[in-house]
PDB file of N, CA, C, O and CB in Angstrom:
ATOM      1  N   UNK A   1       2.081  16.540 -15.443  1.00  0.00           N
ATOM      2  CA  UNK A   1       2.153  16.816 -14.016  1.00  0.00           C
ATOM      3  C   UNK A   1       3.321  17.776 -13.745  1.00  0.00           C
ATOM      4  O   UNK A   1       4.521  17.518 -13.839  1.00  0.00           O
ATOM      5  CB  UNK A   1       2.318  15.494 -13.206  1.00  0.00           C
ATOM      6  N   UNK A   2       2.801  18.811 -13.429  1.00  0.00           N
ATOM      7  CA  UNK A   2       4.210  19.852 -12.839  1.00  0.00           C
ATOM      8  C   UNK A   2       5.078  19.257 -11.569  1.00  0.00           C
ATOM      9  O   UNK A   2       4.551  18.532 -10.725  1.00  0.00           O
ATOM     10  CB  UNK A   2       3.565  21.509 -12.177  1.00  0.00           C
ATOM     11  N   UNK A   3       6.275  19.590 -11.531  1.00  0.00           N
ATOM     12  CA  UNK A   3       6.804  18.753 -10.557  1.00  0.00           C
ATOM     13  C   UNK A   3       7.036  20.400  -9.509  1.00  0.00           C
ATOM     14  O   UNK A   3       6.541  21.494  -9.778  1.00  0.00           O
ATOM     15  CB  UNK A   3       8.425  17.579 -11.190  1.00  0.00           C
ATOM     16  N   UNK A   4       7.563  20.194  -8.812  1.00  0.00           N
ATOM     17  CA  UNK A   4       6.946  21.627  -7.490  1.00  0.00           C
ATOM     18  C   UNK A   4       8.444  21.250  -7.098  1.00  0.00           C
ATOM     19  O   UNK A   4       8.943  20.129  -7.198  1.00  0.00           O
ATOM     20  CB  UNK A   4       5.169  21.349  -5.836  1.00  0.00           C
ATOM     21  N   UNK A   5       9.212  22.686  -6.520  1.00  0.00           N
ATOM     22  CA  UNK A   5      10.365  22.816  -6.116  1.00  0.00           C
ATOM     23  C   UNK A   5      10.400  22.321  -4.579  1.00  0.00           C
ATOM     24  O   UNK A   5       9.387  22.479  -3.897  1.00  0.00           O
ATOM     25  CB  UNK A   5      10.768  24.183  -6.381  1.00  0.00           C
ATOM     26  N   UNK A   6      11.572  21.712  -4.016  1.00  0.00           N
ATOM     27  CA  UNK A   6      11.861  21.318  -2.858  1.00  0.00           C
ATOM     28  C   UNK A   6      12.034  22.134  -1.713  1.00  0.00           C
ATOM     29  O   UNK A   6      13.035  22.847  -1.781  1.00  0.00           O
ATOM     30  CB  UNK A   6      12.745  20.730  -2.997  1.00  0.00           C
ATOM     31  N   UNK A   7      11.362  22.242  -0.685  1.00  0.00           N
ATOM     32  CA  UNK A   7      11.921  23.502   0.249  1.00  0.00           C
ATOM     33  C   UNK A   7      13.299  23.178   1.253  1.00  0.00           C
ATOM     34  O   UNK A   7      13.717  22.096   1.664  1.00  0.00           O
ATOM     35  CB  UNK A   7      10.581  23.970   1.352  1.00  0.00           C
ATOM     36  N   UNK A   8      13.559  23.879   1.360  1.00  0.00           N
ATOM     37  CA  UNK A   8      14.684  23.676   2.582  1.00  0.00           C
ATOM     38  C   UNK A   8      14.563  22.401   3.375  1.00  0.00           C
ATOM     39  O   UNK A   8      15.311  21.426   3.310  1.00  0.00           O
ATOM     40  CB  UNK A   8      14.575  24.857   3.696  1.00  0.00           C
ATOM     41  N   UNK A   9      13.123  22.624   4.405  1.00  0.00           N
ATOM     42  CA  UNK A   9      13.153  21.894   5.193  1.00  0.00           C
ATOM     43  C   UNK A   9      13.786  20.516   4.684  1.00  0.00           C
ATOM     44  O   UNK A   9      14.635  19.830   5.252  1.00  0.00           O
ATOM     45  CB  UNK A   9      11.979  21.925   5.671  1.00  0.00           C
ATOM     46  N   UNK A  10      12.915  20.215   3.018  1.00  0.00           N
ATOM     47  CA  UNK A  10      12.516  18.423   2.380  1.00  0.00           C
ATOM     48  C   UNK A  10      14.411  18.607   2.265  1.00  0.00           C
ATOM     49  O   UNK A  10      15.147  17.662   2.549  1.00  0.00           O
ATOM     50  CB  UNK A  10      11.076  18.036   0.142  1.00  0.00           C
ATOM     51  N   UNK A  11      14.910  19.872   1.842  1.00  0.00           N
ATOM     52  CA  UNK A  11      16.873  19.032   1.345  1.00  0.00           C
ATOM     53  C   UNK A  11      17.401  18.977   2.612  1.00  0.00           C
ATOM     54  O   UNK A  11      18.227  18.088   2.815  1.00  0.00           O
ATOM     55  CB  UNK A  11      18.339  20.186   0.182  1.00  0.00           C
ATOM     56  N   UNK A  12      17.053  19.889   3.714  1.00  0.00           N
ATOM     57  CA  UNK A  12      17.690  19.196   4.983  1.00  0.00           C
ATOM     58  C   UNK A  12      17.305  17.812   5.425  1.00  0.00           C
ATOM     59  O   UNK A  12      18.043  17.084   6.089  1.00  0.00           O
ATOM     60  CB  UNK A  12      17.416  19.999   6.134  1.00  0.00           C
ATOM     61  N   UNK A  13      15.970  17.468   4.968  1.00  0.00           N
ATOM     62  CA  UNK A  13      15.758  16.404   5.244  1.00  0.00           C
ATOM     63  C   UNK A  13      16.340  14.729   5.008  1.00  0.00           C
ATOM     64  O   UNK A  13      16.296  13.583   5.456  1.00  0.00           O
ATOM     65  CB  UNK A  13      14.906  16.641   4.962  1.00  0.00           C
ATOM     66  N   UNK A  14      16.835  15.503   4.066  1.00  0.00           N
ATOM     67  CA  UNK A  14      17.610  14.113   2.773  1.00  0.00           C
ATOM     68  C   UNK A  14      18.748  13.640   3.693  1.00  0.00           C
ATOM     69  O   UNK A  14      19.249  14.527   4.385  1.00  0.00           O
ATOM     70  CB  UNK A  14      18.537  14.853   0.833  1.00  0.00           C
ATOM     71  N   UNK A  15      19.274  12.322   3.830  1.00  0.00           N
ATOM     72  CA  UNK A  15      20.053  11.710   4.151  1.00  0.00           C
ATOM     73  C   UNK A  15      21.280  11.768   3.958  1.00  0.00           C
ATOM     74  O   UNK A  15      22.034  11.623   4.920  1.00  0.00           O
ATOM     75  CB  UNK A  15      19.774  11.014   3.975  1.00  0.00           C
ATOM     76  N   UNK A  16      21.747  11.975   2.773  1.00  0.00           N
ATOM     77  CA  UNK A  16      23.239  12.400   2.312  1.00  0.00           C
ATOM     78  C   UNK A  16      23.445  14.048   2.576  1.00  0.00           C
ATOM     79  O   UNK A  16      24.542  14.605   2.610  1.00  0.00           O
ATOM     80  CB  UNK A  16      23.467  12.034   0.526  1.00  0.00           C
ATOM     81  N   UNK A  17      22.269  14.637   2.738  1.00  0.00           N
ATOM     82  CA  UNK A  17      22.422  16.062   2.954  1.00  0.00           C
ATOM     83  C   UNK A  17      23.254  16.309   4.373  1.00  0.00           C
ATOM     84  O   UNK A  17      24.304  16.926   4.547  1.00  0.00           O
ATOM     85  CB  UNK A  17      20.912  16.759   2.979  1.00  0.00           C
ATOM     86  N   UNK A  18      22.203  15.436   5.556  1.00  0.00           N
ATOM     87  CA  UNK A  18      22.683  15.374   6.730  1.00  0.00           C
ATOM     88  C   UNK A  18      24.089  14.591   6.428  1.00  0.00           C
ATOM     89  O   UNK A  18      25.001  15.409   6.553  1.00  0.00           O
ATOM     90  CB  UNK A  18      21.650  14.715   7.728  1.00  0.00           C
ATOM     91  N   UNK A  19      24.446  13.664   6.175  1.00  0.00           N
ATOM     92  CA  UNK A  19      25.652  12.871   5.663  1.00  0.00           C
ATOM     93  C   UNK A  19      26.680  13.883   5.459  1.00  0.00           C
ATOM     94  O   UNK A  19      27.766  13.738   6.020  1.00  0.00           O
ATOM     95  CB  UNK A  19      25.384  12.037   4.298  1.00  0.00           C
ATOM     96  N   UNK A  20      26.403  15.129   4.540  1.00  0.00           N
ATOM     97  CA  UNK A  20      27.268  15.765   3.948  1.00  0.00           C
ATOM     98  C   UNK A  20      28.024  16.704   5.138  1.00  0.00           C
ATOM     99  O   UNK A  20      29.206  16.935   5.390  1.00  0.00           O
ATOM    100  CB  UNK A  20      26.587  16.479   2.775  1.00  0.00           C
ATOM    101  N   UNK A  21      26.558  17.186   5.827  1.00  0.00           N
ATOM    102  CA  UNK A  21      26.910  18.104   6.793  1.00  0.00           C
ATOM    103  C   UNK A  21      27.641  17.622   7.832  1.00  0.00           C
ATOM    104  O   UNK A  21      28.434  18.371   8.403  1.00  0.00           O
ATOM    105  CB  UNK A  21      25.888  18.687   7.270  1.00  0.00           C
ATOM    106  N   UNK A  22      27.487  16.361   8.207  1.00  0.00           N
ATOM    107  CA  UNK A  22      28.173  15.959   9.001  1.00  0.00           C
ATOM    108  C   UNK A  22      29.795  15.966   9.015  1.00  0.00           C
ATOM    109  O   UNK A  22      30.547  16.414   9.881  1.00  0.00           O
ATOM    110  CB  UNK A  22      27.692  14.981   9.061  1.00  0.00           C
ATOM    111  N   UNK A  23      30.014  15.511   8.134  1.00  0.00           N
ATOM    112  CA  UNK A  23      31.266  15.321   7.372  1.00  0.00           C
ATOM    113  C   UNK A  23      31.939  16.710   7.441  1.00  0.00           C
ATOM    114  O   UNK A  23      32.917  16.977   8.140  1.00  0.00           O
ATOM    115  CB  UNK A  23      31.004  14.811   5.812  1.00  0.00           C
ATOM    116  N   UNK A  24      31.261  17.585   6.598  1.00  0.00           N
ATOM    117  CA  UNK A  24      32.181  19.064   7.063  1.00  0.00           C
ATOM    118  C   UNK A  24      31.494  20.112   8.062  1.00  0.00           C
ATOM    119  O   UNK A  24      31.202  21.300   7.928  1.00  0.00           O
ATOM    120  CB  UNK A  24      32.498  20.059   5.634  1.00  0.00           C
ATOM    121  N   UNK A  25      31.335  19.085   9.251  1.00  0.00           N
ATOM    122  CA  UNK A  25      30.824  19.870  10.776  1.00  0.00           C
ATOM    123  C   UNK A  25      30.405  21.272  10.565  1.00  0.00           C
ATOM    124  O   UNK A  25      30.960  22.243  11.079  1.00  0.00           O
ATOM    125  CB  UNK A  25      32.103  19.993  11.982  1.00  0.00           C
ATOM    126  N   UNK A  26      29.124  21.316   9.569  1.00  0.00           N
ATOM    127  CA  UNK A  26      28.410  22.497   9.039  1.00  0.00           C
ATOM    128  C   UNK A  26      26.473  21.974   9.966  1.00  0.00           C
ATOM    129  O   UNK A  26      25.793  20.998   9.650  1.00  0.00           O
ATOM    130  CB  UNK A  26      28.575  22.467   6.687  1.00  0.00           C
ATOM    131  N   UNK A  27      26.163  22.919  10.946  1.00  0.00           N
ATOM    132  CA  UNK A  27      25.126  23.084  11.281  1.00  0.00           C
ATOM    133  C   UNK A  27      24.103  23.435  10.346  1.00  0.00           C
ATOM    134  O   UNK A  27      24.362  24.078   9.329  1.00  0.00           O
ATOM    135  CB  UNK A  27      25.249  23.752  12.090  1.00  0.00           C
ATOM    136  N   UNK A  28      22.409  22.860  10.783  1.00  0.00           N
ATOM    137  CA  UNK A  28      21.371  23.123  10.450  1.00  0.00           C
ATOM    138  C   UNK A  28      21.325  24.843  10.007  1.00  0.00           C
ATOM    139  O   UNK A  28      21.036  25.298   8.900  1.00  0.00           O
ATOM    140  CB  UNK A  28      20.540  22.601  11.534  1.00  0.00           C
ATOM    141  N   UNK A  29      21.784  25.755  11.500  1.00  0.00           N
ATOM    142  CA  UNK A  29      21.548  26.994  11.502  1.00  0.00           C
ATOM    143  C   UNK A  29      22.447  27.647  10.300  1.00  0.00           C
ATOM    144  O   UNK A  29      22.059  28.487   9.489  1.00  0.00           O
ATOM    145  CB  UNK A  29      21.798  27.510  12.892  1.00  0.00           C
ATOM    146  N   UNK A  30      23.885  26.985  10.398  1.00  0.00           N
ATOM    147  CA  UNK A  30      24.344  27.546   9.521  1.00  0.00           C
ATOM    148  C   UNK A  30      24.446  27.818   7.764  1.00  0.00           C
ATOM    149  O   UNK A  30      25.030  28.620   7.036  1.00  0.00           O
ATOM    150  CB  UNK A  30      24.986  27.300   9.934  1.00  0.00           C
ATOM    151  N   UNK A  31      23.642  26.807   7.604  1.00  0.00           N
ATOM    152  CA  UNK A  31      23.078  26.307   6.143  1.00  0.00           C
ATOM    153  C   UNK A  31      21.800  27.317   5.919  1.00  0.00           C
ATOM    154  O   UNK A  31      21.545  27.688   4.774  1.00  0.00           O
ATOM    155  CB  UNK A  31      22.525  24.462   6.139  1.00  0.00           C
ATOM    156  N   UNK A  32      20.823  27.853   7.276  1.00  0.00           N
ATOM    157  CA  UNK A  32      19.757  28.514   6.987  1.00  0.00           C
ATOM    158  C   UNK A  32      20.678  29.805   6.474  1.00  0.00           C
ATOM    159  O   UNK A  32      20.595  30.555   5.502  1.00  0.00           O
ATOM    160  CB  UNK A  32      18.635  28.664   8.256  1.00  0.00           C
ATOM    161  N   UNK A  33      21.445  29.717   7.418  1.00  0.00           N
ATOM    162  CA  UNK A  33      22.274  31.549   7.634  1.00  0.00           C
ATOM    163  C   UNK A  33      22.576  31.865   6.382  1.00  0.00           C
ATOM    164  O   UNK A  33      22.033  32.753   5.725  1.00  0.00           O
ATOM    165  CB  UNK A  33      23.957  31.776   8.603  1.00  0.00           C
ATOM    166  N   UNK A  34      23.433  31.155   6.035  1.00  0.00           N
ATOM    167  CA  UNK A  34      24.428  31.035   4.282  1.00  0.00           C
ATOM    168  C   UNK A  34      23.432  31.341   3.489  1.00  0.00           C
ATOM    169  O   UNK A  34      23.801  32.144   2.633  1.00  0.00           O
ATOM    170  CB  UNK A  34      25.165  29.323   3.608  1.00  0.00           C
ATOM    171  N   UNK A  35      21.815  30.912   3.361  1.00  0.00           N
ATOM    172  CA  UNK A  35      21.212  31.101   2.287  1.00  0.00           C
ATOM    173  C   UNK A  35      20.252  32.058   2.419  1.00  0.00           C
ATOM    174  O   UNK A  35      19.698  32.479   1.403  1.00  0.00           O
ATOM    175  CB  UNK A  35      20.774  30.044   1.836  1.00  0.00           C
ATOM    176  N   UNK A  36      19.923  32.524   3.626  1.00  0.00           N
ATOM    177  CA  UNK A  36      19.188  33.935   3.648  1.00  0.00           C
ATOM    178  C   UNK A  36      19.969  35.062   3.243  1.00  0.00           C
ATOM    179  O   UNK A  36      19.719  36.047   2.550  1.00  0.00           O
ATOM    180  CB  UNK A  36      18.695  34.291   5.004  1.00  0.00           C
ATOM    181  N   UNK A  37      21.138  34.598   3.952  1.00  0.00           N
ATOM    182  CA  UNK A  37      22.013  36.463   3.863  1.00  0.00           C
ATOM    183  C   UNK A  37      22.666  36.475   2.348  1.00  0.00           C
ATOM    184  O   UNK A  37      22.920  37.545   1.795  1.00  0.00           O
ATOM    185  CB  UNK A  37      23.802  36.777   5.334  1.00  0.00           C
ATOM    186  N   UNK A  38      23.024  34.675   1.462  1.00  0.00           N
ATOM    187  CA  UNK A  38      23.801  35.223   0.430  1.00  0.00           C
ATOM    188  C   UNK A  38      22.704  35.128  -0.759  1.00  0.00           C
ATOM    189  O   UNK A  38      23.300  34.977  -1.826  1.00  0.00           O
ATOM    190  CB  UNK A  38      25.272  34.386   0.180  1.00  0.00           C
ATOM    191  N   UNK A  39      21.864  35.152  -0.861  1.00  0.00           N
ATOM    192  CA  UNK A  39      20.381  34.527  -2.058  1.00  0.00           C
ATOM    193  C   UNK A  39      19.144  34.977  -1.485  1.00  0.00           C
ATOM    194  O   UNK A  39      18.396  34.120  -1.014  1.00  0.00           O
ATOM    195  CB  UNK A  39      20.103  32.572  -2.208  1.00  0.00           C
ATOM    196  N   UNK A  40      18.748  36.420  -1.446  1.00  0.00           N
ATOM    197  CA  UNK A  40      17.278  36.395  -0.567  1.00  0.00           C
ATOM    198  C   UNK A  40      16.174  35.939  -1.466  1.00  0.00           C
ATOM    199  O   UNK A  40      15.017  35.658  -1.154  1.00  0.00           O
ATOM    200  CB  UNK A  40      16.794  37.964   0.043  1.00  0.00           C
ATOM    201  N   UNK A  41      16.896  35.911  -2.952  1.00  0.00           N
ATOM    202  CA  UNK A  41      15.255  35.223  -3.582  1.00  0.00           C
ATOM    203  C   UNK A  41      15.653  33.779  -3.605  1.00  0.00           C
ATOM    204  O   UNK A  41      14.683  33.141  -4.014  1.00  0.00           O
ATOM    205  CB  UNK A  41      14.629  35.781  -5.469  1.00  0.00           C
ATOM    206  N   UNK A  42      16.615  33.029  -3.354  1.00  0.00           N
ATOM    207  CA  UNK A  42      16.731  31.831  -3.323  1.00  0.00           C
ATOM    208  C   UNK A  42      16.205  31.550  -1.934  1.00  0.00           C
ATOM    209  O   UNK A  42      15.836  30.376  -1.955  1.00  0.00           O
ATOM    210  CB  UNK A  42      18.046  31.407  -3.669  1.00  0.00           C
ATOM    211  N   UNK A  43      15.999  32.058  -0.762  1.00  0.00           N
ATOM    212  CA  UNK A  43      15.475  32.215   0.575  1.00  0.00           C
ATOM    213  C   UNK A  43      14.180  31.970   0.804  1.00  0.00           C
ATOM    214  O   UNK A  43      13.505  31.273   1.562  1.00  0.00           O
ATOM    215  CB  UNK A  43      15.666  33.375   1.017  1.00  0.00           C
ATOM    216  N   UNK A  44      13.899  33.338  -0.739  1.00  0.00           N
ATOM    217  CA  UNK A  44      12.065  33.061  -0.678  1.00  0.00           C
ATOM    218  C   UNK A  44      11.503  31.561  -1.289  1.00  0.00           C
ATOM    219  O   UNK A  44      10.654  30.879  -0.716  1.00  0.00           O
ATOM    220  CB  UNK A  44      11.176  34.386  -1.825  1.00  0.00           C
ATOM    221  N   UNK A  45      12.113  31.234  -2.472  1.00  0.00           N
ATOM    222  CA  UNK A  45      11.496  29.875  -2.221  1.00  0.00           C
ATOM    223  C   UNK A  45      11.716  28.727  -1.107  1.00  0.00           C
ATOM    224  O   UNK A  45      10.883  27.904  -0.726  1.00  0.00           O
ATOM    225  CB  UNK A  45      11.741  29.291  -3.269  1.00  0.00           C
ATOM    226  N   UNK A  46      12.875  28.862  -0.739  1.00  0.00           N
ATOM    227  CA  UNK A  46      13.353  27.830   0.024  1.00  0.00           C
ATOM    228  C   UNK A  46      12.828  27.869   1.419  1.00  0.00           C
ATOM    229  O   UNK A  46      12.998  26.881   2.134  1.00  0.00           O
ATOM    230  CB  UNK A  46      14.766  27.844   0.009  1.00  0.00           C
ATOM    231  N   UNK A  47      12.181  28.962   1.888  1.00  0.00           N
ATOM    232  CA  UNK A  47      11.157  29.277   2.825  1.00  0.00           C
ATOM    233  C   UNK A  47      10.082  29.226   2.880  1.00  0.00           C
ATOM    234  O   UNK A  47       9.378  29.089   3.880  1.00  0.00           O
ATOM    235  CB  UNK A  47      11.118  30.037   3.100  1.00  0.00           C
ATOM    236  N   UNK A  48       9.686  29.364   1.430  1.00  0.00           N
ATOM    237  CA  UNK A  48       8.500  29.456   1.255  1.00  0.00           C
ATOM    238  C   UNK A  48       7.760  28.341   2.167  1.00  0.00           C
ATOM    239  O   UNK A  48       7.102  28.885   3.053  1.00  0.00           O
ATOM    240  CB  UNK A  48       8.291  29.406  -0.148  1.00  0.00           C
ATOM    241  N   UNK A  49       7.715  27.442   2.181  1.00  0.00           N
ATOM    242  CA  UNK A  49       6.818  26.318   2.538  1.00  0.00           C
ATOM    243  C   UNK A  49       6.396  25.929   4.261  1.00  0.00           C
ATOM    244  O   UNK A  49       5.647  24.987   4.515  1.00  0.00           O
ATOM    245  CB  UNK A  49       7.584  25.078   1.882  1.00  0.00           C
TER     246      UNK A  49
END
């Protein structure tokens, strides 16, 4: 069984993710921002979905 990469949305989704962000008062938007502008092929998968 191939296992299939996680998109953005599913690691924002994660609990300790939000946990994390919370902790160092880092926004949803700003986590999109950071990874479009510094990784555009890390973007394309992580968008992909």
């Amino acid at each position: 069984m191939a296992e299939t990469e996680a998109t953005l949305d599913e690691i924002l989704d994660e609990p300790i993710v939000r946990l994390l962000m919370e902790r160092d008062r880092v926004s949803e938007g700003e986590v999109r921002t950071l990874i479009r502008d510094t990784s555009p092929l890390l973007s394309l998968f992580l968008f992909a979905a």
